[in-house]
N, C-alpha and C positions, 0 to 999 in steps of 0.2 A: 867480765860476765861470760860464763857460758852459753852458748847454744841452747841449751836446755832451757837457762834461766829464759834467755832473751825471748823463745818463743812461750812461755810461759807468761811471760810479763804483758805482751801481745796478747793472750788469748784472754784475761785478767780486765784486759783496755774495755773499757764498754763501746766507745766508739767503733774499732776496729773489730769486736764481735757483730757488731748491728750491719755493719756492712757488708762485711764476710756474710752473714747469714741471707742479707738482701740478694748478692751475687749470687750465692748457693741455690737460693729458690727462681730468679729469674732463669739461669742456665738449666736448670730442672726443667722449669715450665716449657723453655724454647726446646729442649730436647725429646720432651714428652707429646710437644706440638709437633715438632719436625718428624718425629718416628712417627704420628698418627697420618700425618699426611703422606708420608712417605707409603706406611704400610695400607690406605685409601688407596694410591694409586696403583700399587702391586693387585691390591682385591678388584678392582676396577676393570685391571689387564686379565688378570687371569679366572676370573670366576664370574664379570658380566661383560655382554656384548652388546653395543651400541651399532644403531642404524641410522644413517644421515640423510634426506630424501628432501635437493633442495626443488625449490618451484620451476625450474625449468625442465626438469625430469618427467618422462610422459607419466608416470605411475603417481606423479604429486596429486594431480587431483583424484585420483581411483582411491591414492589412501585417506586425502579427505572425506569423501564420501564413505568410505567405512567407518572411518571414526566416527559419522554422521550417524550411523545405523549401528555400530557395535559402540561406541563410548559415550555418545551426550547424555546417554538416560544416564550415566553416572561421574556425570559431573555438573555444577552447579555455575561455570565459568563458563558461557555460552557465544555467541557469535550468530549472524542470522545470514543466510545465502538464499537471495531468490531467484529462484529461475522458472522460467514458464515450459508448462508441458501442454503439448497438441494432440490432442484427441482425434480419432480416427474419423472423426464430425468434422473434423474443421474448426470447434471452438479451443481454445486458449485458455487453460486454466494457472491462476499462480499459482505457484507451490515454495512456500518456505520449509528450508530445513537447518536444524538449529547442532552447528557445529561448534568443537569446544576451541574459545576463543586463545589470542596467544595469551601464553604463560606453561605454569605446568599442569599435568593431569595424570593421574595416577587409573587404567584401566585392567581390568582382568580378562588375560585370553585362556581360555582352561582352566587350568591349572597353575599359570603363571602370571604374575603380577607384571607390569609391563607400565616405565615409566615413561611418559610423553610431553617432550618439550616442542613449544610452538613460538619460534622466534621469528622477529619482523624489524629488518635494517632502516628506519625510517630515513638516514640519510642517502641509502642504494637504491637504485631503482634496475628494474629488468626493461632495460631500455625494447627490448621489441614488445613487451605488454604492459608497458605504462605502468608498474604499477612496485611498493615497495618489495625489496628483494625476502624473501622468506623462507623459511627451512623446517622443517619436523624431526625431529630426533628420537628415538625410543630407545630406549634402554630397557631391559631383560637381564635377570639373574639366570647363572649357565652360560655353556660354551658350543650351544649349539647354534649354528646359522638357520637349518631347519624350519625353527618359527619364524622369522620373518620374509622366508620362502612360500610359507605358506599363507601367511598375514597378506603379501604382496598379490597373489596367485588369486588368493578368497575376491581380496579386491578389484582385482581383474575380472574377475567371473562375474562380478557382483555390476561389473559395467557392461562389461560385455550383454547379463541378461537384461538391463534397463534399456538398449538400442537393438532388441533380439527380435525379428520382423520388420526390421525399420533401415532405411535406407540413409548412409549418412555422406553431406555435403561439405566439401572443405572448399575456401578459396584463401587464396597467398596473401600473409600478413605480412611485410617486414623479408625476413628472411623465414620464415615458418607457415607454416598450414594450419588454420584455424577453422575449428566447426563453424559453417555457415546456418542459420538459421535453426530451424526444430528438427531433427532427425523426421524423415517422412514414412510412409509406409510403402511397403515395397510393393512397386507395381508389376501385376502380373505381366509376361512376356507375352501370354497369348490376347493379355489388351492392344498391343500394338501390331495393328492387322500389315502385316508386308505382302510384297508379292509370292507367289509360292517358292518355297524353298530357301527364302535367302535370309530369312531371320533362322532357321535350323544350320545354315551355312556357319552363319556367323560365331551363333553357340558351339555350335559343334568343334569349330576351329578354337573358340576360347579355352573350351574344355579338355582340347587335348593340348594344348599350352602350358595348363597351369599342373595338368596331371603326369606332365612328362618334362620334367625339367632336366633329368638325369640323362636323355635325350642329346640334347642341347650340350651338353656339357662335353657327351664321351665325343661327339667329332666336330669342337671346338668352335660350335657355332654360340654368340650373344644371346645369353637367354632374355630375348626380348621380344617385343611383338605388336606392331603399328597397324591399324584400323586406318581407313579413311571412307567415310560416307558422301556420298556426293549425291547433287541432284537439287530438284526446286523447292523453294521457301514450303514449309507446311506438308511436307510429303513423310514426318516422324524419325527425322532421321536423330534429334534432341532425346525424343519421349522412348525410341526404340534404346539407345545408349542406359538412360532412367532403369528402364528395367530390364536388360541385361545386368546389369551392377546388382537390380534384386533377386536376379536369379541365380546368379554367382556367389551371392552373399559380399558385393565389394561395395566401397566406398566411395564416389567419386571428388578428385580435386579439383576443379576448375580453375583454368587458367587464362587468361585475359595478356594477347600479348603486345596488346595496344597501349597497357598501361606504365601511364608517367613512373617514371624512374625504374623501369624493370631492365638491367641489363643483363649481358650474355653470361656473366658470372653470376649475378642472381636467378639469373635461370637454369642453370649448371647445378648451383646448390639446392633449388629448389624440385627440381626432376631428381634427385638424390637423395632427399631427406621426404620424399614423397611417404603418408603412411602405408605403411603392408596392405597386401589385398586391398588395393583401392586402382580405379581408373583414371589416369589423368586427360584432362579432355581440351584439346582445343577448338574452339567454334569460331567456325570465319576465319579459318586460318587465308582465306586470299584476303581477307580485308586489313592482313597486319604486312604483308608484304608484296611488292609486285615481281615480277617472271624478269630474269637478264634479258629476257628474248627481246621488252618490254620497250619502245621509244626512251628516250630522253624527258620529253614532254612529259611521259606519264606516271614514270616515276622520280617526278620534280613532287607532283602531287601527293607523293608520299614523305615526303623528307620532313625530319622535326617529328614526326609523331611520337616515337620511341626512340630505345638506344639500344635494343637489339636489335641487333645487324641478323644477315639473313644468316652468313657462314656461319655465327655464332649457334643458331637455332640447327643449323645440319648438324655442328660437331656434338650438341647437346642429344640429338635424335641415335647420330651413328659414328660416335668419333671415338676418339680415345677414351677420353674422361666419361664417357660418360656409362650409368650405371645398367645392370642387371634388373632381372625378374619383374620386368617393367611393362605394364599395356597402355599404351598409348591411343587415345582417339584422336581423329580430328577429322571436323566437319564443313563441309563447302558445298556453297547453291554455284561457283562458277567453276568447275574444274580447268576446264582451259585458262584461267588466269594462273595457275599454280607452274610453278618451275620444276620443270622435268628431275633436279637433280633431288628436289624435296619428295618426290612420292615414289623416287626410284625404287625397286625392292631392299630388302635391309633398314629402309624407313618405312616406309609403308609396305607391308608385306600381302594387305590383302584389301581390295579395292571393291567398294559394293557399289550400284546405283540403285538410291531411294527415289524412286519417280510419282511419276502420276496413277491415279488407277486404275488399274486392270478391272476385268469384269468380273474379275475370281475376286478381288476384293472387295470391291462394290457388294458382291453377294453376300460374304462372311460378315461388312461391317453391318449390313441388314440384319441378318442373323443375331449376329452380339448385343442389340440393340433391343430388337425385337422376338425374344428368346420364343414366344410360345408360337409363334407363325411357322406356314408352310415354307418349305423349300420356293414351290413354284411360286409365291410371290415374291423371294430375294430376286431370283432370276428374273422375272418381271419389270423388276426395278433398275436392276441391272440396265438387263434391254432397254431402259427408255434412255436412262443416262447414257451410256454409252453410244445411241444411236445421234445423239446430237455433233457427235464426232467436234467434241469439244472436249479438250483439257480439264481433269479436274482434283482435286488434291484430299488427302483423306481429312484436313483439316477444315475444308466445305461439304465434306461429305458428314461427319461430325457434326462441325455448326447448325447443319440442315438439323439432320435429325436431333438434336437439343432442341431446335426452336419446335419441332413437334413431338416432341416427348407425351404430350398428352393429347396427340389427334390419335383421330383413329389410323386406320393402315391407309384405305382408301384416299383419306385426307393428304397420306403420304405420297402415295403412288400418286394422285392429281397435281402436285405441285413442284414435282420433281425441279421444273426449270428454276424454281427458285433457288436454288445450290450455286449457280453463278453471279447471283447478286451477296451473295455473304462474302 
């Protein structure tokens, strides 16, 4: 038999056709799949661009909150976020906002379509915020970066205006800085009455700080900059720091360095992941450490509180590691207990005392209080308080006048001695 024949007798076979024709279409089918996928991922690379923004990224919730405001009206797969807002009263209102839930959503920015995936690892957690690990992805037809330059920027602005007059509080979570509380409103600088000249000191030094940093740089000094407030309980040295920060437009972080399990590395990392434009503040800085000069005895009575060690907290202020463009507060009612080598300059660079009242203040806080009165009865008042040649603090001078917010002046001026009972 020939060749010929043989494949002819083969093609003739009904069996051997049905099979032949089976292979023929499955190889078809697989090649026709493989090319589509293959030619998917070529269109994928070179004609759209994807953006991946997981939750531990500062701008993860800025882009939530714009999908918030730019996507849910047009999607139908919703999620609910509540969070409470403070009114400039003091009341607490809720507020839900209805963001699109995980899965996918298809929104329009412009002119371009813009696809949005919202996945949620239920088995991962983001161990410093409890909570499942999760991601937003958007994809866009085109090879420009562009839009979501601008998408991100929108969303920034769009936060940035929601805390715009408002003072915002951070304190250490873990290894991270977390918003404490309701963003407050920013307190005016000329509410917290000081002595003459040393609240414009203060500002004045901040301001050329942050406006001259190129400064700093060309003869190679540490662009950094340490405060320390000293002086007695209730003299505003808390409330003055408050609105400096709203007068600067900054943030503050507060830090607590008494606290269980904070040590010299997590303090390291955390004066370095501090946010931008923001103050980081320590209060009572003698209540977390005692002086080497200090007995045995006395710093027995400190041992166990913490696990930062003192050296730790010098290298963190002025060592190696540690970071730039950085303002530091820290506040103290004992300055004599503080170790010479913590407030040396280079750490503390500039040293105020908040004390008791002077008779220039005394007059001014009468004034702020009692806006439509004369001069000559601040002085007045002045005179009487100050003639008792006794101590007294802006925060009894305050309480006083709260508790007669609705006397008359006279009522005022008569009872002056009562400021030493509050």
């Amino acid at each position: 038999m020939t060749l010929i024949e043989y494949f002819t007798s083969l093609s003739e076979n009904p069996y051997f056709g049905a099979g032949f024709g089976l292979f023929g279409l499955g190889a078809g089918a697989a090649i026709l799949r493989k090319g589509y996928q293959t030619s998917l991922i070529l269109f994928r690379r070179h004609y759209m661009i994807t953006l991946e923004v997981p939750c531990r990224d500062k701008s993860y919730q800025w882009l939530l909150q714009w999908m918030t405001t730019k996507g849910a009206r047009q999607t139908q797969h919703l999620s609910v976020e509540t969070s409470f807002e403070q009114r400039d009263s003091g009341h607490v209102k809720t507020k839900y906002d209805f963001i699109p839930s995980i899965g996918t959503h298809f929104f329009k920015y412009g002119s371009t379509w813009i696809r949005v995936e919202r996945t949620r690892e239920q088995h991962t957690l983001d161990l410093h915020m409890g909570i499942p690990w999760e991601t937003v992805q958007l994809t866009a037809f085109g090879r420009d970066k562009g839009i979501y330059f601008q998408i991100l920027e929108e969303a920034r602005q769009m936060a940035l205006k929601q805390h715009e007059g408002k003072t915002l509080m951070y304190t250490a979570m873990g290894t991270e800085w977390r918003q404490f509380g309701h963003p407050r409103k920013k307190r005016p600088i000329c509410s917290v009455v000081l002595d003459d000249g040393i609240s414009e000191k203060i500002l004045k030094d901040c301001q050329d700080f942050i406006e001259n940093p190129s400064w700093y740089t060309e003869r190679g000094i540490p662009y950094r900059r340490g405060y320390l407030l000293y002086g007695p309980p209730g003299c505003g040295k808390s409330s003055y720091i408050t609105a400096l920060a709203g007068e600067l437009g900054f943030s503050i972080c507060v830090l607590n360095l008494s606290e269980r399990g904070l040590s010299d590395d997590r303090l390291n990392h955390l004066l370095s992941v501090a946010p931008q434009q923001s103050i980081v503040l320590l209060e009572d800085i003698d209540a977390a450490f005692v002086s080497r000069e200090d007995t045995e005895q006395q710093k027995a009575a400190y041992q166990g509180l913490n696990r930062v060690t003192f050296s730790g907290l010098l290298n963190c202020l002025d060592g190696v590691a540690s970071t730039e463009a950085r303002i530091v507060f820290m506040t103290t009612n004992y300055i004599e207990r503080l170790d010479p080598a913590l407030i040396r300059p280079g750490r503390v660079d500039l040293k105020e005392y908040i004390g008791w009242c002077s008779k220039n203040q005394i007059e001014r806080m009468f004034l702020r209080f009692y806006r439509n009165e004369k001069q000559s009865l601040a002085i007045d008042f002045a005179n009487k308080v100050t003639s008792e040649n006794r101590y007294v603090s802006p925060a009894q001078i305050q309480g006083f006048f709260m508790f007669h917010k609705q006397s008359t002046v006279e009522a005022v001026l008569n009872d002056y001695k009562l400021i030493w009972n509050l």
